[in-house]
N, C-alpha and C positions, 0 to 999 in steps of 0.2 A: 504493500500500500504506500500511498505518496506522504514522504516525510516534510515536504516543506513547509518552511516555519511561515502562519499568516500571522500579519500583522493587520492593523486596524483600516478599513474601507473609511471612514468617516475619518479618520487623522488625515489620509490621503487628500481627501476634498478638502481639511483644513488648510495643509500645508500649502497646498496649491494655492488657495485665498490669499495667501500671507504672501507669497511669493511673486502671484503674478498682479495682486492689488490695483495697482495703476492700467493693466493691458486691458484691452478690452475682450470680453468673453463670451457674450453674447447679440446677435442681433436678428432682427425679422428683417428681412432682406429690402434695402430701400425702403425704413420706416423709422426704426427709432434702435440703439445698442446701448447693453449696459455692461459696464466696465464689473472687474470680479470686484470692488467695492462695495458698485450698487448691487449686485448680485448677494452680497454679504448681509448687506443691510437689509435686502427682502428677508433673508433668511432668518436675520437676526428678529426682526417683527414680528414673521411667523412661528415661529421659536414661542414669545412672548403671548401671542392669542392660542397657542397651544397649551399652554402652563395655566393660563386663566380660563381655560374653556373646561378643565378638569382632563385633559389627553395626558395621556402616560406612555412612556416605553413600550411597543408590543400593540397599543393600540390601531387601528387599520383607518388609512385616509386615503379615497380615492380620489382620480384626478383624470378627468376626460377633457379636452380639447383637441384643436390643430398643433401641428409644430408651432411652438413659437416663444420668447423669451423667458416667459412668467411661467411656461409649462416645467421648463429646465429650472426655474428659480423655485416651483415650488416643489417637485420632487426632490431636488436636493434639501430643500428645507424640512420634510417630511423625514427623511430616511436619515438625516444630522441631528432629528430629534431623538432619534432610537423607535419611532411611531413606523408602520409597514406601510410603504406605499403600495396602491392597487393602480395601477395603469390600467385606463379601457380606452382600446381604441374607438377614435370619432366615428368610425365610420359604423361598426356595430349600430344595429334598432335599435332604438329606446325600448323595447322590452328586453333585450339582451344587457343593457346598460342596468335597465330597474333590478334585473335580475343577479348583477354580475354586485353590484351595491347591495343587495342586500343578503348574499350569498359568501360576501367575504367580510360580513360585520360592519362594514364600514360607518366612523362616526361621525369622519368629515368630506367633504367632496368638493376639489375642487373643478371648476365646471365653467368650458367658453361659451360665450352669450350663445353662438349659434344654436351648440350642443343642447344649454338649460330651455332652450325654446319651445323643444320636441320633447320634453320629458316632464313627467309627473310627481311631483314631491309626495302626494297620497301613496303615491305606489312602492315610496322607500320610507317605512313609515318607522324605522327605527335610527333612521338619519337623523343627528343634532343640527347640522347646518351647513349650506352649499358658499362655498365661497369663489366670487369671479373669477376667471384668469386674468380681466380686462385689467381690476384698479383694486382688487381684493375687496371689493364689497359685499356684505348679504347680501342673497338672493333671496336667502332662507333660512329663518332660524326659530329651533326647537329649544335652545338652551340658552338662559338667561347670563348666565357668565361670559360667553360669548360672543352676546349680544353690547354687554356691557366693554367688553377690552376691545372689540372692533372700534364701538365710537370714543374709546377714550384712548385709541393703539397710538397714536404720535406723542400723547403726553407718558401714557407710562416707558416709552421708547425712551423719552427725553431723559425721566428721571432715574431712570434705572445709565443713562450714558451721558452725564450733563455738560461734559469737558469733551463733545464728539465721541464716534463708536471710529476705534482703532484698532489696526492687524490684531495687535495683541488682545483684544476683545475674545477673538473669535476662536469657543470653544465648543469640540460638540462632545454629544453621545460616543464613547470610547466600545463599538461594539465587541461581539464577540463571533468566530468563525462560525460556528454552528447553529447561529440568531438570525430569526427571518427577516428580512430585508423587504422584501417584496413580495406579491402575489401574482405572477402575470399571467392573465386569462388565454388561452390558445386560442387559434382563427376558427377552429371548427373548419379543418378541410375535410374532416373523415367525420366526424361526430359531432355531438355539443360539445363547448367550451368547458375544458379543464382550469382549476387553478392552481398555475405550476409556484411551489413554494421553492423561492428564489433565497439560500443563503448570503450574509456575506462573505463567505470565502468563494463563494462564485463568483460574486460580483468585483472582488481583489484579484482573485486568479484570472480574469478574463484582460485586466485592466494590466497585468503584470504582463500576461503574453503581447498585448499590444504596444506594452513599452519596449518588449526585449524584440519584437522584429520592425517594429517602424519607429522607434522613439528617435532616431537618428533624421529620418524624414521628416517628422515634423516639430519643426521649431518654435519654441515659444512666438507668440505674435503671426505664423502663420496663420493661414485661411483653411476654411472648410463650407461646403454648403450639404447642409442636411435636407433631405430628400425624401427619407424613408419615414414609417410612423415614429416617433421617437415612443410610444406605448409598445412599440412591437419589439423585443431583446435586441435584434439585429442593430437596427436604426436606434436604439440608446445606447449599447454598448459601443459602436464602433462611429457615431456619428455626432455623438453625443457624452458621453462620461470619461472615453478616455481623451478626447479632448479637450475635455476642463480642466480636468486632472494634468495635463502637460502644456496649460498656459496657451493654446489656440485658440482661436476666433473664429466661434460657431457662426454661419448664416443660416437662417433657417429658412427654406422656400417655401410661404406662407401661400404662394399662389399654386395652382393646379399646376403639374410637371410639363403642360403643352411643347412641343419642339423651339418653339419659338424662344417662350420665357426661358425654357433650361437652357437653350444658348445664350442668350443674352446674361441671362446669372451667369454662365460657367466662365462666360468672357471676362465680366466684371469682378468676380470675386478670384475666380483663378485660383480653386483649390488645390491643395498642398496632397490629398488623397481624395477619391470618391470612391463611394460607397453605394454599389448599386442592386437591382433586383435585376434577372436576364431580360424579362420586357423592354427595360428602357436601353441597354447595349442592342438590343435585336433589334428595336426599330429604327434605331439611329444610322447601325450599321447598313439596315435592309433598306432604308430612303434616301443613306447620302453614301455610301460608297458600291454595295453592290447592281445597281443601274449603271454604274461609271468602266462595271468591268465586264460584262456584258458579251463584250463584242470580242468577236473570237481572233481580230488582230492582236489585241490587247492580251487574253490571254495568254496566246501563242508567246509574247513577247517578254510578257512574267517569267516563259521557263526559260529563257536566255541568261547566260550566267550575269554578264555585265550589265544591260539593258535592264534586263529583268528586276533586278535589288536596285534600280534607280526608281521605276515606274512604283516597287512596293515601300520605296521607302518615300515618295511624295505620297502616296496613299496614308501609309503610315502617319506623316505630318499633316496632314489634311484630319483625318482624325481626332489628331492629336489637342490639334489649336483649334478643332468645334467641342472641344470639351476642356477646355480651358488652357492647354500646354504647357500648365505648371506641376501638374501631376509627376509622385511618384510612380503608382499605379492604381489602376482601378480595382477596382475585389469586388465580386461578383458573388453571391447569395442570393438563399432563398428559396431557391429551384435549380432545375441544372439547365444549362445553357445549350442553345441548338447548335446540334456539333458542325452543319454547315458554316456558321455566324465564325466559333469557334476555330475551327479550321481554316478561315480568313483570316483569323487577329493572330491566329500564329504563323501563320505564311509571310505578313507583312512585317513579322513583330513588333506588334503592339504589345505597352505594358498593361496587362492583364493577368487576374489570375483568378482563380474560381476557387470559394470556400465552401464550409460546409457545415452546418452546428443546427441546434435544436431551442426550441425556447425553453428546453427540461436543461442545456447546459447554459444556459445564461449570455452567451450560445456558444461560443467554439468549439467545435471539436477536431477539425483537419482543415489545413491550411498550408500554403507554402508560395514564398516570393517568387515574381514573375518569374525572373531569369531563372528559376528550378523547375517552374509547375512542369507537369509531364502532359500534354495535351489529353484531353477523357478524365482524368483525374481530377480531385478534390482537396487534394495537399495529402498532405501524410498529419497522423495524431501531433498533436500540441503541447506543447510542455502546461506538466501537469495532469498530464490523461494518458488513459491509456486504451487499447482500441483494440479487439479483435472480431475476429468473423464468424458467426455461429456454422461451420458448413465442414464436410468429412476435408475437402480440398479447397481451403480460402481462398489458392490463390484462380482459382476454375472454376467453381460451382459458386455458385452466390448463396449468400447465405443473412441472415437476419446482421445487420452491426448493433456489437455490442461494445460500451464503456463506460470510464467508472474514473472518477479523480475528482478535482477540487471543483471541478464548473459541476458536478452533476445536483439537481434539484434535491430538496427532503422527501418530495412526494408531493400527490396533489390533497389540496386544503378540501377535508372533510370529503375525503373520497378514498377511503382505507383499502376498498376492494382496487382499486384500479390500482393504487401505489403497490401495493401486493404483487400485480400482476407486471408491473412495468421495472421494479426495483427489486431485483435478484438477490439471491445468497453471495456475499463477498462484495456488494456496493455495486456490482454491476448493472448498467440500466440501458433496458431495451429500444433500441431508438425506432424499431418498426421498420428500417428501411434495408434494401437488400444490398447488398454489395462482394465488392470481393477486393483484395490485396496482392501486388505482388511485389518481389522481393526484396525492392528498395522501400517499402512501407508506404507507397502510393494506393488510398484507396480511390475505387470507381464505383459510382453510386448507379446501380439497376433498376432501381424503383421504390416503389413503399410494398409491404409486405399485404396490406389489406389491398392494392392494387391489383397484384399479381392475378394472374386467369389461369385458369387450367384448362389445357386442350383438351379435347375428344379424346385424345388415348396417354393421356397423363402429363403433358408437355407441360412445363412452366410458360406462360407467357408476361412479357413485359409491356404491357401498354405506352408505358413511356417512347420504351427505345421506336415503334411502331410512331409514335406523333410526332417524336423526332424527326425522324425521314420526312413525313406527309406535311411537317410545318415547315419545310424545306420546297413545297412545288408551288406551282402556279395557282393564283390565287389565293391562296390560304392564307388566313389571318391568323385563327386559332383552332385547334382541333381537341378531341375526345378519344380516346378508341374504346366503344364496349363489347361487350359478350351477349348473345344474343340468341336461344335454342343451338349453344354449341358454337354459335358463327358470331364472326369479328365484324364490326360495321363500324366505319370513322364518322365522327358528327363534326362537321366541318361550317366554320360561321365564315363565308367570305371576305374578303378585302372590298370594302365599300367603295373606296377612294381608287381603287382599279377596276370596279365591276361603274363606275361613274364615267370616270374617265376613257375607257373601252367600248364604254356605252353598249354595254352586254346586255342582253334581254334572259330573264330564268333558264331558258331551255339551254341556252351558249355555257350561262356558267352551269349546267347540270352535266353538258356536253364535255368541258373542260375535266371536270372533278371526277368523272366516269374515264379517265384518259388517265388525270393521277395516278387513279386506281391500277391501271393497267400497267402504268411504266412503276408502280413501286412494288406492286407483287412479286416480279422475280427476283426482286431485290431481298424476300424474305423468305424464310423456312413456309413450306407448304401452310403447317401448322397455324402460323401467325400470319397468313393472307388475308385480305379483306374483301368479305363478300358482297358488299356496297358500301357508298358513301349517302348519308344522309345531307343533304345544305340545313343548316341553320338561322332561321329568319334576325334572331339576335346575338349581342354577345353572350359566350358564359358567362356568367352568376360567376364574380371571383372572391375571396378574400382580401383583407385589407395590403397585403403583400403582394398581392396580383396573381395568385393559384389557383387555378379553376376549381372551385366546388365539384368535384367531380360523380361526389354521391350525388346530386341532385340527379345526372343524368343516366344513371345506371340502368334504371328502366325507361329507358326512351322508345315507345312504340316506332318500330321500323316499316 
């Protein structure tokens, strides 16, 4: 088992206060930034209506909004109290939200105007009081202590700091490795929403890996632009906490990711790392440089020794500088990336690399720097963890991945049966998804295990690998592959903005997608061919990370 020594998560956010004070550390992109001072002194406020509202250590405070400065100001203020933050992400119903609040205790909620709009305070009726992202006002208050330090929080600030609030102020909760940190709700791609119990030694261990491979990249006072949910493990650990922690300048893209905005942010801010989900590299890649290569002169001229690494390296800088050209590298999560897209960014070499983690590890689990990554692969295990393949032959047969180290969760909150099932003898814990290893300790991700189909005469199949290909042809925007009386059928949502442009009428794109079909079947084992394609009038139903719900469609009448 892993011996290393944790030290305090909450000392970490201290230091870093103390240290980076004057820099600035957060900002909602072309709106308003607040330097780790003011960031301090939110903290230090909230701190103060937590002491007088009667919150304790251990107690649970939720916190739903968009990305944006106050959301970072107040989950830091929450979890420096020793109180458990609950993150729900925005985009969740407001019955998943009523649900998710009153399911994890929760006695304070911080909540963005939009969010408290669409939601019911009757419906979370052991709620004390919702407090805004906007300007920290009640929205809603059950408890009279709270009510009271809200309207009097600037004078008791004052007299508890009369001579100014200085570095050496700022003191928090001194936790402990094996004390709940947080609660964070799953997207429900397979099921309802779990509440993964987030330690701090996951949240220290995850923050220790990112200082020991990229601390050198990013320098105090650099830039970042967050993108992802910051409620969602990926998008706070890596976009979000270890970059407060190492003195950088969060921007938070408060507007919708359109093509347009994310270049213009990416120009302006000119991040220092990005942090993406494969949707957004896929489309970028598939609207501004795969059109450009096309043509089969170009091609041809790519395989030329000298010519060729000319043409792929203007490619390469063209890329580069539509995503800001300040980048180390981009790190790629969440899902696995289309090995077409892939196979281009490494042909040009682009810096890229594809990770790999779970919201049960707070997240990382396999990773590895561009210049190593092995194309198909997902990094190798992470310090601190350790990784193996539930399968007779790891490095051939796929098998369940299983691991076990400092990121891994306690279990889920008040769901004893699942933790049981998911949380092995020896700490090991089951991550669901299939994979295999080979013998440099590169693993390669197969699918999820509830995915997986069984053929007619016993075959594994991988739905994944099968959408992979077919979100590689013509037309396709997004696809499915289900099971069906035995038979494989793709559900396929066209490319709107080329079925417009082509001025295609139903029967052209049904024509098209029945031709797919035909050029990718010999591409696949008898077993895993597809016996139609269905068109789909909308898109998938995704989760907040952009994963297609794919149980919805399991039974899609064919």
């Amino acid at each position: 088992m892993n011996t290393t020594k944790v030290t305090s998560y909450n000392q970490m956010i201290a230091d870093s206060i103390k240290a980076y004070w004057n820099l600035d550390a957060l900002s909602d992109y072309g709106v308003m930034t607040l330097q780790y001072k003011d960031v301090a002194r939110i903290i230090e406020k909230m701190h103060i209506l937590f002491e007088h509202s009667g919150i304790v250590p251990g107690d649970k405070i939720a916190i739903c909004g968009k990305n944006q400065c106050r959301w970072g100001a107040a989950f830091l203020s929450i979890i420096t109290y020793g109180a458990v933050a609950v993150p729900i992400l925005h985009e969740f119903h407001p019955e998943q939200i009523h649900d998710i609040v009153n399911h994890s205790d929760a006695r304070l909620f911080f909540v963005g105007e939009n969010v408290w709009k669409k939601l019911n305070a009757d419906a979370m009726p052991a709620l004390e009081g919702v407090i805004s992202l906007t300007d920290h006002h009640l929205e809603m208050s059950r408890n009279e202590r709270l009510t009271f330090a809200r309207e009097n929080l600037n004078r008791l600030f004052g007299e508890k700091y009369p001579l100014n609030f200085r570095p050496e102020h700022v003191n928090y909760y001194q936790d402990k490795p094996e004390e709940l940190a947080l609660i964070n709700y799953t997207s429900g791609t397979t099921s309802n929403s779990k509440g993964v119990m987030i330690p701090y030694r996951a949240m220290w261990s995850n923050a220790e890996f990112a200082k020991q491979v990229m601390g050198e990249h990013l320098p105090p006072g650099a830039n970042v632009l967050s993108m992802l949910p910051m409620a969602h493990m990926y998008g706070m650990a890596y976009e979000f906490c270890f970059e407060f922690l190492s003195g950088v300048h969060v921007h938070f893209l408060t507007k919708i990711a359109s093509p347009t905005v994310l270049i213009k942010a990416l120009a302006e801010v000119k991040p220092v790392l990005i942090v993406v989900v494969p949707l957004i590299i896929e489309k970028i890649v598939r609207k501004s440089v795969l059109p450009k290569i096309q043509d089969p002169k170009i091609r041809m001229m790519m395989r030329l020794p000298v010519v060729g690494q000319r043409i792929k390296q203007k490619i390469c800088d063209a890329l580069t500088n539509a995503m800001g050209g300040n980048f180390y590298e981009i790190i790629v999560g969440g899902a696995g990336i289309n090995q077409e897209v892939e196979n281009l960014l490494h042909e040009i070499g682009f810096r890229y690399t594809v990770g790999y983690g779970t919201t049960e590890c707070a997240p990382i689990i396999c990773y590895d720097d561009w210049k190593d990554v092995k194309i198909g692969s997902c990094g190798k295990c992470v310090v601190n963890m350790e990784l193996k393949i539930d399968s007779p032959d790891p490095q051939n047969v796929p098998g369940e991945i299983l691991t076990r180290g400092l990121n891994v969760m306690l279990g889920y909150y008040k769901n004893p049966q699942t933790t049981e099932q998911t949380l092995l003898e020896g700490g090991w814990y089951r991550t669901g998804d299939l994979g295999v290893i080979d013998s440099d300790g590169n693993v390669f991700i197969k699918g999820r295990c509830k995915n997986m189909l069984l053929g007619a005469n016993g075959q594994n199949i991988y739905p994944e690998e099968i959408e992979d290909k077919l979100n590689g042809m013509a037309l396709v925007s997004e696809c499915v592959v289900i099971q069906h009386n035995e038979k494989l059928y793709g559900l396929v949502y066209p490319d709107p903005e080329q079925v417009r442009q082509l001025r295609l009428q139903p029967d052209d794109v049904a024509a098209i997608m029945e031709q797919n079909r035909k050029d990718l079947n010999p591409n696949l084992p008898n077993y895993a061919q597809l016996a139609g394609i269905k068109i789909m009038e909308e898109e998938f139903e995704k989760t907040p990370k952009k994963s297609i719900k794919r149980y919805l469609y399991v039974n899609t009448p064919m």
